[in-house]
C-alpha positions in Angstrom: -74.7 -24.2 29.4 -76.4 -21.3 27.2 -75.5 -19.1 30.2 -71.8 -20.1 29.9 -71.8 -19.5 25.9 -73.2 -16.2 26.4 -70.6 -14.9 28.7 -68.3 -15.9 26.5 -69.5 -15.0 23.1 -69.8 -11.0 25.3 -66.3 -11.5 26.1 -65.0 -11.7 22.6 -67.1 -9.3 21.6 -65.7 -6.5 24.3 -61.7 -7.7 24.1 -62.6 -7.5 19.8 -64.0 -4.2 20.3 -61.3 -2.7 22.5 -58.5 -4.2 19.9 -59.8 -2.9 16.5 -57.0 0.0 16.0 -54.8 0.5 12.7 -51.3 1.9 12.2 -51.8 4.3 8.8 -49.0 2.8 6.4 -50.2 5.2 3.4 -48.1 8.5 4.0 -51.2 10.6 3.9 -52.2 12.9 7.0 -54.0 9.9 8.7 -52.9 10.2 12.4 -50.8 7.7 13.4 -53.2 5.6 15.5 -56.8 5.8 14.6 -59.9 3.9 15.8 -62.5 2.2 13.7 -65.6 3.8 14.0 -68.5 2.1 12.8 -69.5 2.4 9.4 -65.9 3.2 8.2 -64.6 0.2 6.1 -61.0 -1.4 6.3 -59.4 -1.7 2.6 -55.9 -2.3 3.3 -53.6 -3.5 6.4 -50.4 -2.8 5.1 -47.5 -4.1 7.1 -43.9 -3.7 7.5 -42.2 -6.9 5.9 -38.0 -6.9 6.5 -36.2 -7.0 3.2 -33.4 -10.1 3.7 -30.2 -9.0 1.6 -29.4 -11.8 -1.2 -25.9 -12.7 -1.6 -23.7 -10.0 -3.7 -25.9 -7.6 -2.9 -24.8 -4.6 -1.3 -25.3 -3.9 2.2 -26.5 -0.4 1.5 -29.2 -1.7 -0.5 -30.8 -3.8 2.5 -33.8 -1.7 4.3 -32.7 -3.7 7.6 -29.2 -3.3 7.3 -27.0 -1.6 10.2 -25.4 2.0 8.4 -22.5 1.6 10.7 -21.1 -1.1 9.4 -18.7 -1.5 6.6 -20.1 -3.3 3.2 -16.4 -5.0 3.0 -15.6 -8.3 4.2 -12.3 -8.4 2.6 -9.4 -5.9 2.4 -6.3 -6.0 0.2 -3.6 -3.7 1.9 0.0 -2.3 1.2 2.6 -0.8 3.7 4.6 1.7 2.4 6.0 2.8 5.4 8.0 0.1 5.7 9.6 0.0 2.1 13.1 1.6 4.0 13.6 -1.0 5.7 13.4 -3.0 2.3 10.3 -4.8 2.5 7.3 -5.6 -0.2 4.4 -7.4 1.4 1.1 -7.7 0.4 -1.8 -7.9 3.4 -5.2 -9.4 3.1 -7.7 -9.0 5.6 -11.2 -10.6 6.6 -13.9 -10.1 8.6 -14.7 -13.2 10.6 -17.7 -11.4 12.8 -18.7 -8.1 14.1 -15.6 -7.9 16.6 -13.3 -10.5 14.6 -11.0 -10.8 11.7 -7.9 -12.3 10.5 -5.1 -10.8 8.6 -2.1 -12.4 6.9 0.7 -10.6 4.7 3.7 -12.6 2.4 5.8 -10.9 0.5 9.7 -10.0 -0.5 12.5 -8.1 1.1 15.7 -6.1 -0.5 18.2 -4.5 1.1 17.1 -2.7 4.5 18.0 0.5 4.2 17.0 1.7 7.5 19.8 -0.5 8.9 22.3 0.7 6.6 22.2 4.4 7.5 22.5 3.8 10.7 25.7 1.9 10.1 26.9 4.5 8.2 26.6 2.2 5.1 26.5 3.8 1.2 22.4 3.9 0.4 20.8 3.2 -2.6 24.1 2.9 -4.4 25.3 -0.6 -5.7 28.6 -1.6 -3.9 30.7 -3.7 -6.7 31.6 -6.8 -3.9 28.0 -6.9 -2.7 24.9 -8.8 -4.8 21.4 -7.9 -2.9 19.7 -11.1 -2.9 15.3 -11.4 -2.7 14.8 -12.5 0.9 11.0 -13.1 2.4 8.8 -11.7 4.4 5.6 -13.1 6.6 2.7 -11.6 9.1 -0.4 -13.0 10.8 -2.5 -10.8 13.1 -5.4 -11.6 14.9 -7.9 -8.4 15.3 -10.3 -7.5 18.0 -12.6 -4.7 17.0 -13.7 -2.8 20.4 -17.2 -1.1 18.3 -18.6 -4.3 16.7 -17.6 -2.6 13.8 -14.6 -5.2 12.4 -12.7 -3.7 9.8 -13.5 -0.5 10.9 -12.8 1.9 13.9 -10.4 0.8 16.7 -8.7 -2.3 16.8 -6.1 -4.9 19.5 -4.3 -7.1 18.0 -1.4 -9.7 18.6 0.8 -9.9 15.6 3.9 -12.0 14.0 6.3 -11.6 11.8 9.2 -12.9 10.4 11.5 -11.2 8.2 14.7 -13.0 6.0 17.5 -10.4 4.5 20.4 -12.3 2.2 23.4 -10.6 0.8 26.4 -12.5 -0.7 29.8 -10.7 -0.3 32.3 -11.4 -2.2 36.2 -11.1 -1.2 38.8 -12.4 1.0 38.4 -14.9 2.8 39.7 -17.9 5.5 38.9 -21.0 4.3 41.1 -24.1 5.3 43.6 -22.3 6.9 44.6 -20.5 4.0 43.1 -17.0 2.5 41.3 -17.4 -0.6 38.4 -15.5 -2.9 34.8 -16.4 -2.7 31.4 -15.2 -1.5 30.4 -15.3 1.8 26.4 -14.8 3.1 25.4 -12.3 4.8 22.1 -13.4 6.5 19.6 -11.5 8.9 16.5 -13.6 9.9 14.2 -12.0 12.3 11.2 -13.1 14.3 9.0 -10.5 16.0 5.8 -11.0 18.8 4.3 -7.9 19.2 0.9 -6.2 20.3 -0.8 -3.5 17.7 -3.1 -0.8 18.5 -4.6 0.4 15.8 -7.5 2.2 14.1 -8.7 1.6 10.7 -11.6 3.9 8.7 -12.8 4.7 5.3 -14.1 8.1 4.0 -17.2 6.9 4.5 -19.0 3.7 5.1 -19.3 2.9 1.4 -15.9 4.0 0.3 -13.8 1.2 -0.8 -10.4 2.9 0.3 -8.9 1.9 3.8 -6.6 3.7 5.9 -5.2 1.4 8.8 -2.7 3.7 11.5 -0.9 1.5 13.8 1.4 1.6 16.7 3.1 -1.5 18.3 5.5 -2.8 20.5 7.2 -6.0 21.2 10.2 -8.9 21.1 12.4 -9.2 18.0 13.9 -12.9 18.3 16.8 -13.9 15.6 19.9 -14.4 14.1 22.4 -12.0 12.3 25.1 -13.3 10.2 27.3 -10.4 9.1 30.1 -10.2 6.8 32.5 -7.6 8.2 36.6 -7.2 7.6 38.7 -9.3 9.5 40.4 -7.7 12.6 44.2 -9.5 12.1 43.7 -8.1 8.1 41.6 -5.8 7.5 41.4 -6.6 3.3 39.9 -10.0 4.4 36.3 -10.6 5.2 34.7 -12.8 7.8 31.0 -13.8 9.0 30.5 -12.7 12.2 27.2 -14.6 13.6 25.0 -13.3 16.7 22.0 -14.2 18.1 19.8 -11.1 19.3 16.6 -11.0 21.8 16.1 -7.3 21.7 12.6 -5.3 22.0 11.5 -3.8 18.6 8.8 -0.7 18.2 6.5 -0.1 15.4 4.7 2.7 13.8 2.7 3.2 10.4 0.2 3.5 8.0 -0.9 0.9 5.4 -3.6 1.4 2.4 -6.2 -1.0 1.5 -8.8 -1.6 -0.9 -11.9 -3.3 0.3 -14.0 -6.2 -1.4 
């Protein structure tokens, strides 16, 4: 039995031996690695102890944190690109994961201008029978980030959007059999599926300021009431309704602020 204990207690005392080897912490010219010689005493073991972030506090301040990935998890956008074609929404943005986020968009339309010049329509000038009314707008998009960088860098996403236009005309009109004056509605209400591909960056990493480029493609679904002049007489207007399926293209650039 003493036998057995003795073996042991030499066994310890060689694996000890062979293990007793510090990592200088201090800065100074200490190598690296050194080994213990006898004699030498052992002060300090300083150790490496990850600093978890709190919440609110910047990313930036976190010793562990990843630099390539944005501080934001929220980004409030605009789209002025698309204010000829007479709309006003406002997008918000959030990061869901490192690939993932969601973003949604609800605002108001006006008269779409981009139409009207290219039926040869007066633009941005107020035509005395016509009253522009406030139609709306809405878009969701899911967003696949391809770096593990979401809200940053390249992104696929599937989109929708639907888009209301209202006008009342007033004139001329058949109603009853018999001509009389009035307003009539003239009514555009799209609905687009359509698949983005986009990149979105910052100046840097901690700037707060977005820049999201886009290109897309898809189906435009909807409904197109127009008031136009009669054929039989033309000083009479009438609503001439269509339903369109037609493929719809888009391209811009929106500006964000991130949270």
């Amino acid at each position: 039995m003493k036998t057995i204990l003795k073996n042991v207690w030499i066994i310890l005392l060689l694996a000890t031996a062979g293990s007793i080897k510090v990592r200088a912490q201090t800065g100074s010219n200490t190598p690296a690695d050194s080994v213990v010689k006898p004699g030498n005493k052992v002060d300090v073991f300083k150790t490496t102890v990850p600093v978890v972030a709190s919440p609110g506090v910047s990313a930036s301040a976190n010793s562990t944190a990843d630099p390539l990935l944005p501080v934001a998890t929220w980004v409030i956008k605009c789209n002025p690109t698309i204010l000829l074609r007479g709309q006003l929404p406002v997008y918000v943005e959030h990061k869901l994961n490192n690939r993932y986020s969601l973003e949604g968009a609800v605002g108001m339309t006006f008269e779409d201008y981009g139409k009207a010049m290219l039926e040869g329509k007066p633009v941005f000038q107020k035509v005395p029978n016509e009253q522009q009314l406030t139609g709306v707008c809405a878009k969701a998009a899911a967003r696949y980030y391809t770096r593990k960088t979401a809200l940053s860098e390249i992104y696929l996403s599937p989109e929708m959007d639907f888009t209301d236009y209202r006008m009342d005309v007033t004139g001329v009109h058949m109603s009853d059999g018999r001509y009389t004056s009035g307003k009539l509605r003239d009514q555009q209400d799209y609905f687009d599926l359509r698949f983005v591909l986009g990149f979105q960056n910052t100046e840097n990493y901690d700037s707060d300021f977005y820049f999201d480029w886009y290109v897309g493609a898809g189906l435009r679904m909807g409904t197109e009431n127009d008031v136009i002049p009669e054929d039989a007489n033309p000083n009479a207007i009438r609503v001439n309704h269509t339903d369109i399926i037609t493929p719809t293209v888009s391209l811009g650039v929106k500006v964000g602020l991130g949270l």
